[in-house]
N, C-alpha and C positions, 0 to 999 in steps of 0.2 A: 286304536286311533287316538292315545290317548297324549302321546309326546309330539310335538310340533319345532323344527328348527324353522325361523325366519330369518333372513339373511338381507342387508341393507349398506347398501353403500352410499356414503350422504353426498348427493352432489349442487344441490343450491341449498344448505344449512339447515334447514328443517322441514321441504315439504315432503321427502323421500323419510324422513326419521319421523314423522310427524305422523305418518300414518301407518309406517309399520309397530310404533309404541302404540297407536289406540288398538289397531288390530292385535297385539298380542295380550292387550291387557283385556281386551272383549273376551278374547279366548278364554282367558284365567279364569273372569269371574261368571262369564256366561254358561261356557262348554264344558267348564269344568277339567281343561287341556294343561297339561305342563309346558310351558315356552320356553324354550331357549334365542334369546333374540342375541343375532350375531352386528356388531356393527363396527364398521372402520375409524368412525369419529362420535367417542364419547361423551366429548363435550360440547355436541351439537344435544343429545340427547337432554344431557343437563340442564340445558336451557331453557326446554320446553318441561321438562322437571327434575326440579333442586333438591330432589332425592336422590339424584342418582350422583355418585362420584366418579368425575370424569379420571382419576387416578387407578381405579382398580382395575384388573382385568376379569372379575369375575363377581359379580355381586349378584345379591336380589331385589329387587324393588319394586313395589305392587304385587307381588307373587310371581311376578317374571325374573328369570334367570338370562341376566343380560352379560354379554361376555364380549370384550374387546375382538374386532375379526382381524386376525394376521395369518400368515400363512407361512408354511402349510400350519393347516387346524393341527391342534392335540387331538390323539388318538380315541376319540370318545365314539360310541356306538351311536351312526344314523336314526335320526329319529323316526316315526311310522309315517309322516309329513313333512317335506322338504320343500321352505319357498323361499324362491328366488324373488325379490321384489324388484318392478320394473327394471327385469333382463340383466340384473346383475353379476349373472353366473356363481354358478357354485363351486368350491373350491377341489382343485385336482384329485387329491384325496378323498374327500367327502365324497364326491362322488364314486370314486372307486371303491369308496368301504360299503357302498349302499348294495354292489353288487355280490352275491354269495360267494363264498371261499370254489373253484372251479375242482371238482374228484379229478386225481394224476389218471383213474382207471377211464374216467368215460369222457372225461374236458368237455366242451362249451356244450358239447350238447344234454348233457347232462345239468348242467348248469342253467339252462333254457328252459329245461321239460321241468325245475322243482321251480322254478318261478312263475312258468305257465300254470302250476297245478298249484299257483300260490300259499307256498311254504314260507316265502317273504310277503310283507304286504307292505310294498314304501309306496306313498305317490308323491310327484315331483311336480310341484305347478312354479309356473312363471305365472306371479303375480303384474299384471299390464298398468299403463298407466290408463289414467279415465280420460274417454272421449265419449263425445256426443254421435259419432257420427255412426251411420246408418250400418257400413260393412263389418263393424264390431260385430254387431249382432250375429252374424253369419260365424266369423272366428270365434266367440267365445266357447271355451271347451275345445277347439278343438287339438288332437294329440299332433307331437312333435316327435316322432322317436330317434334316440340316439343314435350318431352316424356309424358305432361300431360296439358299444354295447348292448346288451339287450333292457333297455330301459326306454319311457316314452315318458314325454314331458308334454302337459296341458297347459293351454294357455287359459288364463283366465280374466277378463275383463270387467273391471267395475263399469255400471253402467247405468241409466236412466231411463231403461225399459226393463220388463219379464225375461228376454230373449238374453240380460245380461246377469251379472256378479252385483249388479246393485249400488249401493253407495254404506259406506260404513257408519251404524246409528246405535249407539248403546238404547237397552231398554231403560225406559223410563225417561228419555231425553227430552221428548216435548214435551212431558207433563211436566216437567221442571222447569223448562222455559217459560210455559206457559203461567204457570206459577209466578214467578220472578218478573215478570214481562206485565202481569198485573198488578205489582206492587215496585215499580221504580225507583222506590224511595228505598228500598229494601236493598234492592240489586245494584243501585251507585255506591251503594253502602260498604258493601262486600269487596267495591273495586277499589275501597278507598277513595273517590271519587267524587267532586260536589255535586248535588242534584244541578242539573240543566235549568234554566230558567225557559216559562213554556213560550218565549218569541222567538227561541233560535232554534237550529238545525246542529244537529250533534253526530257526528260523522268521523267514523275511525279508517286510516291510513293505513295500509299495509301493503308497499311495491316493491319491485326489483330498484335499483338504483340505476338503473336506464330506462324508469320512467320520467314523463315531462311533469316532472312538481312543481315546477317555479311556474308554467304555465297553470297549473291547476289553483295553486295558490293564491296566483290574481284572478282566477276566476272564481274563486270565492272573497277575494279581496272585495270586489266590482260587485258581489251578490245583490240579490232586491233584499233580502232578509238576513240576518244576523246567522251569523256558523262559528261553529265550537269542534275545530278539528283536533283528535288526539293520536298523536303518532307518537307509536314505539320506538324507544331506543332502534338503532341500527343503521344499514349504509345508508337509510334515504336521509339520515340527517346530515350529511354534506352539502346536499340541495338543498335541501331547508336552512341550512344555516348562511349558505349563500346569498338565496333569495330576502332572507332577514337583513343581510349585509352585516353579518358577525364571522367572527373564526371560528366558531363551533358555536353548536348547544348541548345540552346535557337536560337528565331529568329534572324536571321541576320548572326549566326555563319556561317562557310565556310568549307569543310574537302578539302585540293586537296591528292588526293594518288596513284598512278598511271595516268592512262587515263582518269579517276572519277577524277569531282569536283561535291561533296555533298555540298546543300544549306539546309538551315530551313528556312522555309519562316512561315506567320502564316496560322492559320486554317483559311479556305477563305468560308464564305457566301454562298450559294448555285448557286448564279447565278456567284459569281468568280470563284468557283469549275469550272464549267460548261465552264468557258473563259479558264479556265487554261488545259482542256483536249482537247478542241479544238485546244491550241495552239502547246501540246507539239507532239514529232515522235511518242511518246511509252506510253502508261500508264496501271499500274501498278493498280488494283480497288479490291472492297473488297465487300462481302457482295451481296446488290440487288440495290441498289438507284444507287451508283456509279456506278453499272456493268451498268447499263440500260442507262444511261448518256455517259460513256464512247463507247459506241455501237453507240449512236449520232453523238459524237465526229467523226466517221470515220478514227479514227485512229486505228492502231495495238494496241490491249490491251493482259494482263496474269491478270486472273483472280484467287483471291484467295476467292474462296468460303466456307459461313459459318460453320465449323466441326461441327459433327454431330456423334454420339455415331455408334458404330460399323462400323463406315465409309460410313454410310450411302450418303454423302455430295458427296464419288465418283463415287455415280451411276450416281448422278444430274450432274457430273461437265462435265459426257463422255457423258452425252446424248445432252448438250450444245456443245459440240466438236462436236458429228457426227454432228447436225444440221450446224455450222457454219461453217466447212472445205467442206460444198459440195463444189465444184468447185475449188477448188487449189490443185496444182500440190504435184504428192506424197510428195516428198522431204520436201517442207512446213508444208505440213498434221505433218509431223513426228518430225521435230524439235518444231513445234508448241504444239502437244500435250505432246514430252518427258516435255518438261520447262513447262507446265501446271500442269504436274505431281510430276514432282520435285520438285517446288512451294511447290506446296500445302501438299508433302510428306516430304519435310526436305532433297530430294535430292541433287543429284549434278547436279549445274546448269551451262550450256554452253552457253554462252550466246554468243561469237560468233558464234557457229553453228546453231544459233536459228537468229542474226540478218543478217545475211549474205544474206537472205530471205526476208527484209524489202520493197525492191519493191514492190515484189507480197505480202504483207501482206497489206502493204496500198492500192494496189489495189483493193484487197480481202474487207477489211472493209469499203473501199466506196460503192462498190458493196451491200453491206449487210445493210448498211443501208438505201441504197436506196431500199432495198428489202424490209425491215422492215417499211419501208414509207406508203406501199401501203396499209397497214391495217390499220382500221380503232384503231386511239387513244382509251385507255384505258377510260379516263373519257365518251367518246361521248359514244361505247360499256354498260358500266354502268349508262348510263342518260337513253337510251335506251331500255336498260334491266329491267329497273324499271319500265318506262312507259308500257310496254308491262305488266309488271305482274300484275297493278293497270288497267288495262283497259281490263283483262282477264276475264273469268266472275266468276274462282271460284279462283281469285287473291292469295296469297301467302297464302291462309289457305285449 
């Protein structure tokens, strides 16, 4: 169980490459596992880290063996673990080399009986995307088998129960936080970054570009208290720069407008990303990588989750809501989910009657991550999961 391929096809820029990089770099230095991570868009990867060279087709970087996906693959032998991350499928060949060469003398059934008495040991998981909602629980794990080969593929769910795949958390992660989070001066340091002044509200941006910014922006324009928004280079700076009444911005620019000062700072690395939500009151995530990070962070977060045709995205976003507002007081419940809603609906957003709450929200999100703590990490869950299926006796066929 010692080679892993993951496979990743990047389809909104970084939240699909974004967690299949920490997932395979967990593997390296956790499991001790050889990764070959396959992916379509390189220099999506690079982004998130300036290690990698979006030009080669074949490098190493962190101790992962990352490799451009085109198709069909080069001829290389199936690794002992094959994932597919969120339903990406695996490449026509790849899967056909996974199954053993068929004997002319006894064909398929032969071919069946040395896999059932597992003489091969591959397992095939479909890595899910993360939901809150309740019927995960019931699907995770469970097999899919092949419509015409003898192979079966597991589904497997990140998740925010026991019953699930967990949430993805290197060791040692909150002690670092926790670290860093008590010395502020330390941690704006490392972001390059000026210390905060302690009357304002410091709150990091990170949306799809069909979010309402320009509505959000006067609502921190109009705030009762002073705010220091720092948004990363990317699409949402066309709204921002809009809203400013400029032709663009770029790093460094500054907006003051009211009670807002809007900064651009650059697209930060993953492990800056990671420093800069631990440091700020509020933040602001998108997608799954940063939602799951930002949960880390222990801070107050709004989450703008990926749209999804018929609205589908708000069944997923209420069923994260009921899980995470257990235990806070009505009043919070409700300013919490309206500005959730609004978000992510193009509403009107109040954002003093949503911060006025900030106590108990940061209370709330330490609480939750601490809650979140106690299950076991994602990659361990999936080291796990595999061995159990290779050491079954009628393993994943």
């Amino acid at each position: 169980m010692m080679r892993w391929d993951i496979f990743c096809r990047v389809i909104d820029n970084y939240g699909d490459i974004g967690v299949c990089w920490r997932l395979a770099r967990q593997l390296v230095a956790e499991h001790g596992i050889a990764v070959r991570l396959w992916v379509d868009n390189v220099t999506s990867l690079q982004r998130i880290c300036p290690d990698v060279d979006a030009f080669q087709e074949v490098q190493n970087c962190r101790g992962v063996e990352v490799r451009r996906w085109t198709e069909p693959l080069p001829e290389l032998a199936p690794a002992d673990v094959a994932i597919e991350a969120f339903g990406c499928e695996l490449p026509e060949n790849y899967v056909a080399a996974m199954v053993p060469t068929v004997s002319h003398s006894t064909g398929q059934a032969q071919s069946r009986l040395s896999l059932a008495r597992g003489k091969v040991k591959r397992v095939w998981i479909n890595l899910e995307y993360l939901s809150a909602e309740q019927w995960v629980e019931g699907c995770h794990g469970l097999p899919s088998p092949h419509p015409y080969l003898p192979m079966i593929k597991h589904f497997f769910f990140p998740g925010f129960t026991p019953m699930t795949g967990g949430l993805l958390r290197e060791k040692g992660l909150l002690m670092q936080r926790d670290v860093l989070q008590h010395n502020l001066a330390e941690l704006w340091c490392q972001l390059d970054l000026p210390l905060p002044i302690s009357s304002e509200t410091t709150i990091s941006l990170f949306c799809y570009d069909s979010a309402p910014i320009s509505n959000l922006l006067d609502a921190w324009a109009a705030s009762t208290t002073a705010i220091r928004c720092l948004l990363p280079e990317g699409k949402a700076l066309g709204q921002a720069a809009n809203w400013a009444g400029r032709t663009g911005l770029a790093v460094g620019d500054s907006v003051q407008r009211g009670n807002l000062l809007l900064q651009i700072i650059p697209f930060l690395p993953q492990e800056h990303y990671d420093l800069l939500l631990w440091a700020c009151d509020c933040n602001f995530v998108r997608g799954e990588d940063s939602f799951v990070r930002a949960q880390w962070a222990a801070r107050p977060l709004i989450w703008q989750i990926y749209p999804q045709q018929e609205n589908v995205h708000q069944i997923k976003l209420d069923a994260f809501l009921y899980r995470y507002c257990q235990g806070l007081a009505e009043e919070a419940v409700a300013a919490l989910c309206t500005f959730h809603h609004n978000w992510n609906s193009g509403g009107c957003l109040d954002w003093n009657d949503f911060w006025q709450h900030h106590a108990e929200l940061q209370s709330h999100a330490a609480a939750w991550a601490g809650q979140l703590a106690q299950l076991t990490d994602l990659a361990s869950n999936l080291v796990s999961f595999c061995k159990n299926k290779v050491s079954s006796k009628n393993l994943n066929f």
